[in-house]
C-alpha positions as CSV (number, residue, x, y, z in Angstrom):
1,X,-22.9,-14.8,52.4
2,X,-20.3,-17.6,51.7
3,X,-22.3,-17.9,48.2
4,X,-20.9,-14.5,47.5
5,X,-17.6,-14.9,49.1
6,X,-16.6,-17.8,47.3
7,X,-18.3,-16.0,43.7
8,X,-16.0,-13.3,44.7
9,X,-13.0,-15.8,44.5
10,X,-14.0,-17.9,42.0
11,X,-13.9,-14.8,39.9
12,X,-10.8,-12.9,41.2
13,X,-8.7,-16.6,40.6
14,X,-10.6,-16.6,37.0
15,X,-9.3,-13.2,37.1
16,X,-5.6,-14.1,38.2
17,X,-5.3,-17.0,35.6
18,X,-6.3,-14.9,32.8
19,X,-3.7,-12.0,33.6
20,X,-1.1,-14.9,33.8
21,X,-1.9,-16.8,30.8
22,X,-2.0,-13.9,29.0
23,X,1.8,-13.0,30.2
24,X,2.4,-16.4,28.9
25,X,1.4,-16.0,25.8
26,X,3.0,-12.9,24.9
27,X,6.2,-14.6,26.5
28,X,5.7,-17.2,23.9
29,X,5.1,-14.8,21.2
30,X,8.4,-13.3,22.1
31,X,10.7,-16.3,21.6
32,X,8.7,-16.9,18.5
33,X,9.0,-13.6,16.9
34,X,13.1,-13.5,17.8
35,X,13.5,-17.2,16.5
36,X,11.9,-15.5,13.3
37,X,14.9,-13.2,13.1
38,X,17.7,-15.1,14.0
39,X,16.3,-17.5,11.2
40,X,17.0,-14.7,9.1
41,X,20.0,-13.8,10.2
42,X,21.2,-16.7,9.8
43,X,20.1,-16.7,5.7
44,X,21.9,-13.4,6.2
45,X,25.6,-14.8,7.5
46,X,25.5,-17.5,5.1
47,X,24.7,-15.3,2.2
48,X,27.9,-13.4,2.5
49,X,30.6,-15.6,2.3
50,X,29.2,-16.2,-1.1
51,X,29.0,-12.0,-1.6
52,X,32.6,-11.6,-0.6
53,X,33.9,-14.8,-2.7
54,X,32.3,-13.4,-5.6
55,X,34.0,-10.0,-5.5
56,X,37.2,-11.6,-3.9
57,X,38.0,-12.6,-7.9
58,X,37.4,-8.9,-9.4
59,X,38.6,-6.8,-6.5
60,X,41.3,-9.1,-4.8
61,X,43.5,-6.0,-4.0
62,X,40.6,-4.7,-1.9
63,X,41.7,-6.9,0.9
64,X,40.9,-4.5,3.4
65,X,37.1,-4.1,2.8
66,X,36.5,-8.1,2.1
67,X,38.8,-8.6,5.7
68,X,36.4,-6.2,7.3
69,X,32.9,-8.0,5.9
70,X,34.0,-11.4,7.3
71,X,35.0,-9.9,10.6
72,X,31.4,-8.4,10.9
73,X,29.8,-11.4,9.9
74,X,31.9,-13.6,12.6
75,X,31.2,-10.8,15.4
76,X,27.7,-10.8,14.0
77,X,27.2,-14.7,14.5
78,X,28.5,-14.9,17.9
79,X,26.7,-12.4,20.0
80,X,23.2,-12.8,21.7
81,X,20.1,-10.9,23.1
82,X,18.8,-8.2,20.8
83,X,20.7,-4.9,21.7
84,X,24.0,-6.6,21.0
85,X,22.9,-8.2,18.4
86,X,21.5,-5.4,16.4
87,X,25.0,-3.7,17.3
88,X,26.2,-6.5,15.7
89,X,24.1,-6.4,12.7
90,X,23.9,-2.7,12.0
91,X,28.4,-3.0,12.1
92,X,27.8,-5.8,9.6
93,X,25.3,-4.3,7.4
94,X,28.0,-1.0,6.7
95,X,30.1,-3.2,5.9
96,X,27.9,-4.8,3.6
97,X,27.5,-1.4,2.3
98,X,31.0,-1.1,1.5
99,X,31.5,-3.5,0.0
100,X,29.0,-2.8,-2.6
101,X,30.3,0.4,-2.7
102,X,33.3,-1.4,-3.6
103,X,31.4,-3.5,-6.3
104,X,30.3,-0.2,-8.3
105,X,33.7,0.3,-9.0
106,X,34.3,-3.1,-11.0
107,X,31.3,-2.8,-14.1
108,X,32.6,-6.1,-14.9
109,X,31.6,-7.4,-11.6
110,X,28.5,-6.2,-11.1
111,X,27.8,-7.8,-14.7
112,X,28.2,-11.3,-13.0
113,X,24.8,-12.9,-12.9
114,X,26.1,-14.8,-9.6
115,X,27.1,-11.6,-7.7
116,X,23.5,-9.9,-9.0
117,X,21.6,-12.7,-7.7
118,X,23.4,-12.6,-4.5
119,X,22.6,-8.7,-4.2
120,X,18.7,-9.8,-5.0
121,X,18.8,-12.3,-2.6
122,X,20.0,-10.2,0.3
123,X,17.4,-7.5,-0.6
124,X,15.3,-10.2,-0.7
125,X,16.6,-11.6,2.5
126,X,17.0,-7.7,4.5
127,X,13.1,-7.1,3.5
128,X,12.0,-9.9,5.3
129,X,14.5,-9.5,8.5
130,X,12.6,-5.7,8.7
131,X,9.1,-7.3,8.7
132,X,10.4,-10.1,11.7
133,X,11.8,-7.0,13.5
134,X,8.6,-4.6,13.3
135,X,6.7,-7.9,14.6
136,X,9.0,-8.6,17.1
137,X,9.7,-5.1,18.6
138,X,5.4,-5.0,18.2
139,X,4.9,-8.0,20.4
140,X,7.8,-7.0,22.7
141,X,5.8,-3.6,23.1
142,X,2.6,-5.3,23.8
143,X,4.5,-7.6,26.7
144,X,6.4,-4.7,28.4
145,X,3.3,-2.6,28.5
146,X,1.0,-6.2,29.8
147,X,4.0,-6.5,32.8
148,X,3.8,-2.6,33.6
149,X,-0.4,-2.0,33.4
150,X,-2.0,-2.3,36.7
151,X,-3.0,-5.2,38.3
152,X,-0.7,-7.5,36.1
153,X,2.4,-5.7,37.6
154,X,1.8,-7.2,40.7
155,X,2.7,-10.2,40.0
156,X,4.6,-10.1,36.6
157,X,7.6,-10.1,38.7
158,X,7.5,-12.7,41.0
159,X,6.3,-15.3,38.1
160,X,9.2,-14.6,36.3
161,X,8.2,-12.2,33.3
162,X,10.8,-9.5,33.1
163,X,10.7,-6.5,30.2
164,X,11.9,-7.6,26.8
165,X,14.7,-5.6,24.8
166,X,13.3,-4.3,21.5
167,X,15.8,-5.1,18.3
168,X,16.3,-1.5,17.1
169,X,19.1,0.9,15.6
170,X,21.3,2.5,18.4
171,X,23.3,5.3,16.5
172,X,21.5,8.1,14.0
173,X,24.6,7.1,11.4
174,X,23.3,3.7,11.5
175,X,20.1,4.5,10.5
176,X,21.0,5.4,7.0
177,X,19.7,2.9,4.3
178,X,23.5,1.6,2.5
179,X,23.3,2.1,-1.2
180,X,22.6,-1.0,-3.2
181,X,22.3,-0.4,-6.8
182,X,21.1,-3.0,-9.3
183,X,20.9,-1.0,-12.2
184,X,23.8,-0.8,-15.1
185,X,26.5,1.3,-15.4
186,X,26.0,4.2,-17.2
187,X,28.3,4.8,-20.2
């Protein structure tokens, strides 16, 4: 009968370790995944100085729009945790928007090699932020529903594992693509 008993505990701690390791790991995976994005957030920010210099020369009466980019990028930079951050980003991204938007009006600009290889380079740079969100918001989803199933919510808590935010779009009007055009004006 002990034989059995200590079987029974020998696989429930077996058990127990392999819940919690498995927390861990997904923990891990987190930190990883958002380290991912900020990385590219940061290639991000320090692409758009560069954007706004290059248009500053073509469009300097446009003061307004350029003022409005770098105040996005600073608020952008200097928030944390995912929600605000994707606030953050999604506020800088419309301006980003604009002030291509603002480029389409200057055909001289947009015939700038330097301000089109800028524009490829963030497309380049915003297509590999989505694929660091989708696995980021995919591992976060795997790690809130691992603290919530039955028995790991038991003692998810008390070890310290708490739900994760997911990076996502907060407002319908931010979920429109902005309009980047790299093809020539038309005559």
């Amino acid at each position: 009968m002990a034989w059995i008993v200590l079987g029974f505990l020998i696989l429930l701690l077996v058990v127990l370790v392999g819940m919690y390791n498995s927390l861990v790991k997904l923990n891990v995976q987190c930190d990883n995944a958002w380290s991912d994005i900020d990385v590219q957030l940061k290639r991000r920010h320090d692409l758009v100085p560069n954007l706004v210099e290059s248009v500053k020369g073509y469009a300097a009466h446009e003061k307004g729009t350029l003022d409005a980019v770098i105040s996005a990028r600073s608020r952008a930079m200097s928030v944390s945790g995912p929600a605000d951050k994707a606030q953050a980003e999604n506020i800088l991204s419309g301006a980003l928007a604009n002030l291509f938007a603002l480029a389409e009006a200057y055909p001289q600009l947009r015939a700038v090699e330097s301000f089109a290889s800028l524009q490829s380079a963030l497309a380049q740079i915003e297509d590999t932020l989505q694929n660091a969100r989708r696995y980021y918001n995919a591992v976060v989803r795997d790690l809130n529903i691992k603290i919530q199933q039955f028995p790991t919510n038991m003692f998810a808590a008390p070890f310290g594992f708490k739900l994760r935010q997911f990076f996502e779009l907060s407002d319908a009007a931010e979920r429109q693509t902005p309009k980047v055009s790299f093809s020539p004006p038309s005559a």
